[in-house]
Backbone as a ProteinNet text record, in pm:
[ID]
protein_1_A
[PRIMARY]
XXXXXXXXXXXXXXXXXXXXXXXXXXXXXXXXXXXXXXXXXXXXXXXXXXXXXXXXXXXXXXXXXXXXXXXXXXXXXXXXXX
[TERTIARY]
8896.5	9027.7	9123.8	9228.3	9319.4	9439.4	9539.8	9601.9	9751.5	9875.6	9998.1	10046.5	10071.9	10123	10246.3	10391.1	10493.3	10571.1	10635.9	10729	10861	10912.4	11022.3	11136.7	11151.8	11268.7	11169.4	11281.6	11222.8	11361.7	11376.4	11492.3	11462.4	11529.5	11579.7	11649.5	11527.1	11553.9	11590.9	11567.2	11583.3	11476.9	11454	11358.1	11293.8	11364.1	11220	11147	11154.7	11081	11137	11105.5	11136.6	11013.1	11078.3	10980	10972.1	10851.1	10843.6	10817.8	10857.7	10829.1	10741.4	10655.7	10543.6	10542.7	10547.9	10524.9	10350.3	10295	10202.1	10279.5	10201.3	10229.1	10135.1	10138.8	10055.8	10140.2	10059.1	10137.8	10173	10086.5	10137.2	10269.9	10379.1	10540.2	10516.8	10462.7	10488.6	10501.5	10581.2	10628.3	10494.7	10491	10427.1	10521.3	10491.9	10632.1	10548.7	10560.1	10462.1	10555.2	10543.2	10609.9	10540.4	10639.7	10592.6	10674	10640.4	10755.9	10730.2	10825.1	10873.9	10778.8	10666.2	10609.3	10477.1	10471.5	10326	10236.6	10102.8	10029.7	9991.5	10010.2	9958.9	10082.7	10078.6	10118.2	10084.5	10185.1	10133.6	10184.7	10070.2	10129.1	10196.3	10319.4	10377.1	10387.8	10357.2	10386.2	10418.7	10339.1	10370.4	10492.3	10561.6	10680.5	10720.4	10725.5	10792.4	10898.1	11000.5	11126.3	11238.9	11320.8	11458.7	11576	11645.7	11759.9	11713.9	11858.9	11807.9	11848.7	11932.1	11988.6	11900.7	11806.5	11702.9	11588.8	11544.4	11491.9	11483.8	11661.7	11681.7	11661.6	11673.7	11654.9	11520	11441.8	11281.9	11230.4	11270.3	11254.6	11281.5	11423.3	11472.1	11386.4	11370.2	11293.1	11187.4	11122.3	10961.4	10986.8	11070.1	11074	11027	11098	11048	10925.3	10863.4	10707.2	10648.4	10661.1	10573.7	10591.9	10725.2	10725.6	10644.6	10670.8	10541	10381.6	10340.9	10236.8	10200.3	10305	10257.2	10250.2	10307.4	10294	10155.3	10133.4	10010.1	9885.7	9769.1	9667.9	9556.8	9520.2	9537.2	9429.4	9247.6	9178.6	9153.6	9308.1	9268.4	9402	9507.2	9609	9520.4	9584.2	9528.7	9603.4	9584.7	9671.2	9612.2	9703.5	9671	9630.8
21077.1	21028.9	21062.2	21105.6	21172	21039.6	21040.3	20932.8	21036.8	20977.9	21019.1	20951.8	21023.4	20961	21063.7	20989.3	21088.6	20992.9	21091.1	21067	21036.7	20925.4	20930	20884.4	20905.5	20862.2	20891.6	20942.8	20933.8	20909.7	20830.4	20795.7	20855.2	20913	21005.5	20904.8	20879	20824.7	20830.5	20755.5	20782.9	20911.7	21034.8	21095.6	21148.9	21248	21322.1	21227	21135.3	20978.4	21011.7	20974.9	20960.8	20867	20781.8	20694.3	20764.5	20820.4	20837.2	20735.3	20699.5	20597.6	20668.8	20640.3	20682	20576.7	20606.1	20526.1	20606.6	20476.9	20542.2	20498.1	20594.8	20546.6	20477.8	20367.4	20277.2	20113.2	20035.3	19899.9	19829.3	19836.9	19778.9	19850.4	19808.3	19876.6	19908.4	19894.3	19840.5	19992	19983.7	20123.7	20096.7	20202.9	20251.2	20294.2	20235.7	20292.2	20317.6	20498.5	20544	20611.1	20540.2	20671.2	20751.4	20903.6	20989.6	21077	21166.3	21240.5	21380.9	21443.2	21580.5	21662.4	21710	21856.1	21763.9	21671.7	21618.2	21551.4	21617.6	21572.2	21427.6	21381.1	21185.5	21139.3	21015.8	20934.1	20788.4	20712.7	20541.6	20478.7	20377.8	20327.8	20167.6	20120.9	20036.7	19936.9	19908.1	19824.3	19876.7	19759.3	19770.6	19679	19727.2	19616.8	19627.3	19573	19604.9	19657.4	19778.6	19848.9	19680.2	19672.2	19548	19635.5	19693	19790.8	19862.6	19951.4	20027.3	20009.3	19834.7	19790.3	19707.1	19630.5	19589.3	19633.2	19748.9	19838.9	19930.7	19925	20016.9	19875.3	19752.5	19656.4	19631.5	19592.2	19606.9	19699	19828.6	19946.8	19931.4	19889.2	19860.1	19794	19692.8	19528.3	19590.8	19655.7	19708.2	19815.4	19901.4	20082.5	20039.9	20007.6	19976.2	19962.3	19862.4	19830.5	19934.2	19957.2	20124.4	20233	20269.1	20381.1	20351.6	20226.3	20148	20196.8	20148.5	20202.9	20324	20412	20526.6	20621.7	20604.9	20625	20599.5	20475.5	20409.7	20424.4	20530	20511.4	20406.6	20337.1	20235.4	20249.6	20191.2	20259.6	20149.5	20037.8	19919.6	19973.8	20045.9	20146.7	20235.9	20216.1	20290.3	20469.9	20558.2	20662.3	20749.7	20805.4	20902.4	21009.4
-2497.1	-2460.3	-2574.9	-2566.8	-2659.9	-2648.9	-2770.1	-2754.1	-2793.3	-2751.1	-2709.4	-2838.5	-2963.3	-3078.4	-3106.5	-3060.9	-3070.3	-3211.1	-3287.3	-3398.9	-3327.5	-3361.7	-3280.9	-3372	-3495.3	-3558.9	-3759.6	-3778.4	-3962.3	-4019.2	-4133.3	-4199.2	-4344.1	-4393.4	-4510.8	-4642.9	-4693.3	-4813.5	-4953.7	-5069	-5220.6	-5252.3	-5343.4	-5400.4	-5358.1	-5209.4	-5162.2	-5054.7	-5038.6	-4946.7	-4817.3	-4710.7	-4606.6	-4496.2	-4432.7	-4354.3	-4204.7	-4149.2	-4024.1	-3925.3	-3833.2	-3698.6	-3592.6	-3587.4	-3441.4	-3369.5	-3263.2	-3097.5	-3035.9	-3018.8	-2914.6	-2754.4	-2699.9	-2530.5	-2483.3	-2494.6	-2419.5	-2370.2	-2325.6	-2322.8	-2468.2	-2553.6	-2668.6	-2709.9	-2755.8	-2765.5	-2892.9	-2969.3	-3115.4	-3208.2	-3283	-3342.3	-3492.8	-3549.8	-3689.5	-3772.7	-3925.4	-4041.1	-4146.1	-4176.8	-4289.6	-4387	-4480.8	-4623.2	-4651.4	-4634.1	-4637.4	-4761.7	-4826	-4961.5	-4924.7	-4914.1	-4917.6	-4987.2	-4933.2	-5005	-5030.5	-4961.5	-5038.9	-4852.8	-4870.9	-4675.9	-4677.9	-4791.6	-4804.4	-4708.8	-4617.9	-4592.5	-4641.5	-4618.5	-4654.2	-4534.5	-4484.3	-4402.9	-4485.3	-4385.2	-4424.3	-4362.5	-4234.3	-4141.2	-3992.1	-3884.8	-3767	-3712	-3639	-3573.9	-3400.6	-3318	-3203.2	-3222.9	-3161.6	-3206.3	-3118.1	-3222.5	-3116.4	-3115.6	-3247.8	-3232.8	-3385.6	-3377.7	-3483.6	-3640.1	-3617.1	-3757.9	-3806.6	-3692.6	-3732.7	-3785.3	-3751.2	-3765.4	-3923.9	-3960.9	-4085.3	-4226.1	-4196.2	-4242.5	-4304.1	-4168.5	-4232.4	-4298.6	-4280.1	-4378.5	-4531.3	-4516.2	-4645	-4747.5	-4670.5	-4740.6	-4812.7	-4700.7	-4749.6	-4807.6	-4845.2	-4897.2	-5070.7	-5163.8	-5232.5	-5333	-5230.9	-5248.2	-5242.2	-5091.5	-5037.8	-5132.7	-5222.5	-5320.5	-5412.6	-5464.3	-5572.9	-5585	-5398.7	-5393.1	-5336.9	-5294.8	-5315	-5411.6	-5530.8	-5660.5	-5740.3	-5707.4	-5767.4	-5671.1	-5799.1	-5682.5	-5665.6	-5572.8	-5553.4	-5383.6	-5439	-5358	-5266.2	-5251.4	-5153.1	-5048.1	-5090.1	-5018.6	-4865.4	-4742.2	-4635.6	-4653.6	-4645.5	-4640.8	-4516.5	-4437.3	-4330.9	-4392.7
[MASK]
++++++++++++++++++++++++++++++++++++++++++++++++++++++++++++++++++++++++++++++++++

């Protein structure tokens, strides 16, 4: 069984950073938020959320971007990475 994992939004951050959003297609709605950096195949994941709008959306990013640069900087073998 193959699963329907489309990118549907990345926001363009501080340093090369950028957060991608994946949607699966299924009943669960719930979006995926991975920091990802320019020129490098590691991802971090950061958190799952249901999508509400997209100010809410650039918000929770915010909150968490931070941290997530922290630990994607730091290696750190309790960190999940794609």
């Amino acid at each position: 069984m193959e699963k329907q994992i489309k990118v549907v939004a990345r926001y363009h951050c501080e340093h090369d950073y950028y957060v991608e959003v994946s949607n699966e297609d299924s009943v669960i709605a719930s979006r995926d938020y991975w920091l990802c950096k320019q020129g490098s195949p590691k991802k971090l994941y950061m958190f799952s959320s249901p999508y509400t709008n997209a100010e809410a959306e650039e918000h929770m990013i915010l909150t968490e971007l931070s941290d997530a640069i922290q630990a994607y900087e730091t290696v750190d073998t309790s960190v999940r990475y794609a």
